[in-house]
C-alpha positions in Angstrom: 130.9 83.7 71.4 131.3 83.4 75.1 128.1 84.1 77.2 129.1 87.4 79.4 127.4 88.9 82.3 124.0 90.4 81.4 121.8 93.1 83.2 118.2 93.2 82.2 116.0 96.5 83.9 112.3 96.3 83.2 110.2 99.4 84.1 106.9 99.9 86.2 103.7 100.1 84.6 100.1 101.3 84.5 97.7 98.1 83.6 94.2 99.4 82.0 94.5 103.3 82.0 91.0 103.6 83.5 89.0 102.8 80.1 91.2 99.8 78.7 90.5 96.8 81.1 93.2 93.9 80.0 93.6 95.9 77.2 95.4 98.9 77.7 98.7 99.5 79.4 101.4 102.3 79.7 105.6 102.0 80.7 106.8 104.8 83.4 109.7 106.6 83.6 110.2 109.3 86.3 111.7 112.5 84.8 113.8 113.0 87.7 115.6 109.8 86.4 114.7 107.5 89.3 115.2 103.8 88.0 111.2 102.9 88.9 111.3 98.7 87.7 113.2 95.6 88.4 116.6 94.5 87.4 117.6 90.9 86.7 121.6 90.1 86.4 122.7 86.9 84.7 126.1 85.5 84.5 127.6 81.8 84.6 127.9 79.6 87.2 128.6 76.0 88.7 125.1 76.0 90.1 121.9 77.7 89.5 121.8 80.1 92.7 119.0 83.3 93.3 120.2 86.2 95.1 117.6 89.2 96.0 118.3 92.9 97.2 116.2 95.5 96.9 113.8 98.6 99.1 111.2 95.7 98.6 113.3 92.9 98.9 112.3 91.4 101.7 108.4 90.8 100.8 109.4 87.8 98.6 109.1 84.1 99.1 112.1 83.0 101.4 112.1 79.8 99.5 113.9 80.5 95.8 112.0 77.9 94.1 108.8 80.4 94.9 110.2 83.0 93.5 109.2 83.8 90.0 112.8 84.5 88.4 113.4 81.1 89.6 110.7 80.0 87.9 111.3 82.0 84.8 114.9 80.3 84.5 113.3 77.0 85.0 110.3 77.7 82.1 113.0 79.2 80.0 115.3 76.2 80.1 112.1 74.1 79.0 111.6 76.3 75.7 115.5 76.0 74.9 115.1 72.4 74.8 112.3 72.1 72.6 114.9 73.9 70.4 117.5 71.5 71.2 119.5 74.3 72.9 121.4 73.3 76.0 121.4 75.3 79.5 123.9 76.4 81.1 124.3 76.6 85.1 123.4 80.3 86.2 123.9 82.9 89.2 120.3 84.9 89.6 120.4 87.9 91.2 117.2 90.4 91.5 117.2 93.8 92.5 113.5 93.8 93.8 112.6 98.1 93.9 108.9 97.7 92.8 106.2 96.3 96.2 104.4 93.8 95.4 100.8 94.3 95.2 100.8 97.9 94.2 99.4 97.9 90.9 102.8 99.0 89.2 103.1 96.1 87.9 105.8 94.5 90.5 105.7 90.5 89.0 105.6 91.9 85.5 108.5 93.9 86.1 110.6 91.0 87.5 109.5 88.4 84.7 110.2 90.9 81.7 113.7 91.3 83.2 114.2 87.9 83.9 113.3 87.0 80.8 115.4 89.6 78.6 118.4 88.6 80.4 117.9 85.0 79.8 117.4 85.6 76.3 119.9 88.4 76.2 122.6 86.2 78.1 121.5 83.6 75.4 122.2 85.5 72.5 118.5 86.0 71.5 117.0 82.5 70.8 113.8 83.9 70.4 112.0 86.9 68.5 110.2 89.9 70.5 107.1 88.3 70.2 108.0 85.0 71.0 109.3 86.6 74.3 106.6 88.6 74.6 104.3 84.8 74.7 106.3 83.7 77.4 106.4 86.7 79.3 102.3 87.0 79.4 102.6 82.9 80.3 104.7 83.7 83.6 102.5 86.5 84.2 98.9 84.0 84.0 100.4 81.9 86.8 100.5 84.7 89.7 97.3 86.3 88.4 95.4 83.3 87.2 95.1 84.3 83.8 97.0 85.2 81.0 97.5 88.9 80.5 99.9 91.8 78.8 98.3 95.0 80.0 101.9 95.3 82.3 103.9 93.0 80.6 103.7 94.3 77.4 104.7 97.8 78.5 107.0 96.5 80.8 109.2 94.7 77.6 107.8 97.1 74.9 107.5 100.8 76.3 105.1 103.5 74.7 101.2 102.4 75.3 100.2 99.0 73.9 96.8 97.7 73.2 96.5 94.2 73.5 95.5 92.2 70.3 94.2 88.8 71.4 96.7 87.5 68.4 99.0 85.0 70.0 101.6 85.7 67.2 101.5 89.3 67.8 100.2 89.4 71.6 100.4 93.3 71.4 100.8 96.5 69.2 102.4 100.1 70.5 100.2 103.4 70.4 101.2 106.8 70.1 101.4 108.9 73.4 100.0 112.6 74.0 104.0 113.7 74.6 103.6 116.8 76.6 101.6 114.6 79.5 102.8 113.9 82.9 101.7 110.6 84.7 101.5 111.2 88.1 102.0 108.0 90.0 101.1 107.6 94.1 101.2 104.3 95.8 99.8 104.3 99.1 101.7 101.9 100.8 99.3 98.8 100.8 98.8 95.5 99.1 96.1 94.8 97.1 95.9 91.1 95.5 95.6 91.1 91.6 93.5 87.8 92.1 91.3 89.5 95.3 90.8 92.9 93.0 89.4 90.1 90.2 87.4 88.4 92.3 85.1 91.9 93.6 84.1 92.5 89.8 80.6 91.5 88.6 80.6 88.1 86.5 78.2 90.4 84.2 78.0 93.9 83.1 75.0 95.9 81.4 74.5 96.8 77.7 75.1 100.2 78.2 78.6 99.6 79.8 79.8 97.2 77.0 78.5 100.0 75.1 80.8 102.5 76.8 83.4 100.4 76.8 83.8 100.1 73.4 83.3 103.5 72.8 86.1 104.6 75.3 88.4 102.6 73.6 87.7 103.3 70.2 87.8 107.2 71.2 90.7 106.8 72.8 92.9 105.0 70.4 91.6 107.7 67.4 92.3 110.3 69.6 96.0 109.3 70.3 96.8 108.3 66.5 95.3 112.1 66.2 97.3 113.7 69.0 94.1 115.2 70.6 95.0 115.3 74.6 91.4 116.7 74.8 89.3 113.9 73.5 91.5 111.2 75.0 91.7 112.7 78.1 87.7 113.0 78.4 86.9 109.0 78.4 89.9 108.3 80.9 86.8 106.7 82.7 86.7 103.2 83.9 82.8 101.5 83.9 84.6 97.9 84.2 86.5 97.9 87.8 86.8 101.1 88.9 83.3 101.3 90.7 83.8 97.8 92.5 87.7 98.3 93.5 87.5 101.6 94.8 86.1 100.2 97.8 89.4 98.7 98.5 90.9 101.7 98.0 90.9 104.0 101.5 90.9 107.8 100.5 90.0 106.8 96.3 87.2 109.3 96.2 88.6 112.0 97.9 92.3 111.8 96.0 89.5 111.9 93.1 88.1 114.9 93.4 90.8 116.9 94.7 93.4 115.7 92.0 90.7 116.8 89.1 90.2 120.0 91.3 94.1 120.8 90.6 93.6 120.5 87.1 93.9 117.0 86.9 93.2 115.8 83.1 92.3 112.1 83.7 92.2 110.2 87.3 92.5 106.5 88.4 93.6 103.0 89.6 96.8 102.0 88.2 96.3 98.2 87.6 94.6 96.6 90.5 95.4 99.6 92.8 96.2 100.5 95.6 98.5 103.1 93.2 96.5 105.9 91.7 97.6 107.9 88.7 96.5 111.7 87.5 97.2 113.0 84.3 98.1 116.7 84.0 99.3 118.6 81.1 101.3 121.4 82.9 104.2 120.6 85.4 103.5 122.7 88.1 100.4 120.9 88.0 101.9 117.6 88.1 104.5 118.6 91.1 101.1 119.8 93.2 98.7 117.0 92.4 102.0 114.7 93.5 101.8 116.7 96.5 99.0 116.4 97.8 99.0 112.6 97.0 102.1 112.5 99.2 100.2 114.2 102.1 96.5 113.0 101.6 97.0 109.3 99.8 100.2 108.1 101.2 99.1 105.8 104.5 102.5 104.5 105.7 106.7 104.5 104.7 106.0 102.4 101.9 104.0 104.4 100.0 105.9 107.2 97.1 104.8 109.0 94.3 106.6 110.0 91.2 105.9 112.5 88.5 106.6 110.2 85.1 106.5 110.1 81.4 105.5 107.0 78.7 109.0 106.1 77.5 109.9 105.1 73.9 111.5 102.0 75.6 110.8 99.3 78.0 113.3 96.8 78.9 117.1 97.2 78.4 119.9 94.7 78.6 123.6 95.9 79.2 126.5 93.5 79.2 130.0 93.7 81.3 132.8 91.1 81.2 
């Protein structure tokens, strides 16, 4: 079969959902049909070549071999030939729409793309988890470590709870349907690495304790459909208290978002994007305005009213 022309989209995520530190992640999907993600096109070539367009284009590395599509070719290539599976000469091109440094999920977005299309354009070489391995791999070299909490979203959808099981790297949760995700990111750059570093190296008793807790609520409460109880330990003890600080307006988007019936509030990743949970759409539309007004700082910075989609990344073909 001849390899064709292959278009990968990969949405934006929420990494942690407050109470789930590295564990814990949710896909977006604006309901006014806004294509929030990354899109990775694939087709042959006589030379591997990277193209880039995009709003947010123009924050990558000028140097291709920087980028990380590049280097997800490049890593992607080395796993086909430990399968004795030859490479063939590709033209790259990313539509860069997510900033980077947002905590939407930007480089997880771009590698789960990447990585689709390569294995799409490849006719599937390897299995969903497989993929999945390779995906959290690329992600560990811009953060430092190896993580899913936006990959796994990213290339699953739904909300997925990270196992620790390298064979099966992570595991899809029911959602609370009739919630609305309201999404704001200011406009700045906040390092994944950076927001790591200002955590404590240890935490107290009592906030493993609540950790644990949290998560164990949380995850009951969703297989249950109880928006109440799940809603109620939407709190983060882990990063929340230390990132904030690199956060200008967090508290006061806080307690004003909770004040317009807000369900849930917090950091979306690593920040600087904030999300609010609301049950009711009017609700949503004026927590998203006041975000717009009050947490925006500069023309970077948009919010969007979303829902957890069923899907994560899609592949389409064209001749």
């Amino acid at each position: 079969m001849p390899l064709r022309t292959t278009t990968a989209f990969a949405p934006a995520s929420i990494g942690n959902l407050s109470l789930g530190f590295d564990v814990l992640g949710a896909a977006l999907r604006p309901i006014d049909g806004h294509p929030l993600g990354d899109s990775v096109q694939i087709a042959g070539a006589e030379h591997t070549t990277l193209t880039v367009s995009g709003r947010f284009a123009d924050r990558l590395p000028g140097e291709p071999r920087d980028n990380i599509v590049l280097q997800c070719y490049d890593y992607f290539v080395e796993q086909l030939a430990k399968r004795g599976i030859g490479a063939h000469a590709v033209a790259i091109h990313l539509e860069k729409c997510l900033p980077i440094g947002s905590g939407l999920g930007s480089s997880a977005a771009s590698i789960v793309a990447a990585l689709h299309a390569f294995n799409a354009f490849y006719q599937a070489p390897f299995n969903q988890d497989q993929l999945l391995h390779m995906m959290g791999e690329l992600e560990g070299r811009i953060s430092g470590s190896v993580h899913y909490d936006n990959v796994a979203p990213a290339y699953l959808g739904g909300i997925t709870l990270m196992t620790g099981d390298d064979q099966q790297p992570a595991t899809i949760l029911p959602a609370i349907q009739h919630w609305y995700w309201v999404v704001c990111y200011s406009g700045l750059s906040v390092s994944t690495s950076a927001a790591r570093k200002i955590l404590p190296s240890q935490y107290s008793r009592e906030d493993l304790l609540t950790f644990g807790r949290q998560l164990g609520v949380f995850v009951d409460a969703l297989y249950r459909g109880d928006a109440l109880s799940a809603g109620r330990v939407m709190h983060d003890v882990v990063a929340e208290p230390w990132r904030k600080s690199l956060l200008p307006g967090f508290d006061d988007a806080r307690e004003q978002c909770l004040a317009l019936n807000g369900k849930a509030f917090g950091i979306s990743g690593s920040g600087p994007t904030v999300f609010c949970v609301a049950e009711d759409l009017d609700d949503a539309r004026n927590i998203q305005e006041y975000l717009d007004k009050q947490y925006v700082q500069n023309d970077d910075g948009f919010s969007h009213i979303c829902t957890i989609p069923d899907v994560g990344a899609t592949a389409e073909y064209s001749e």
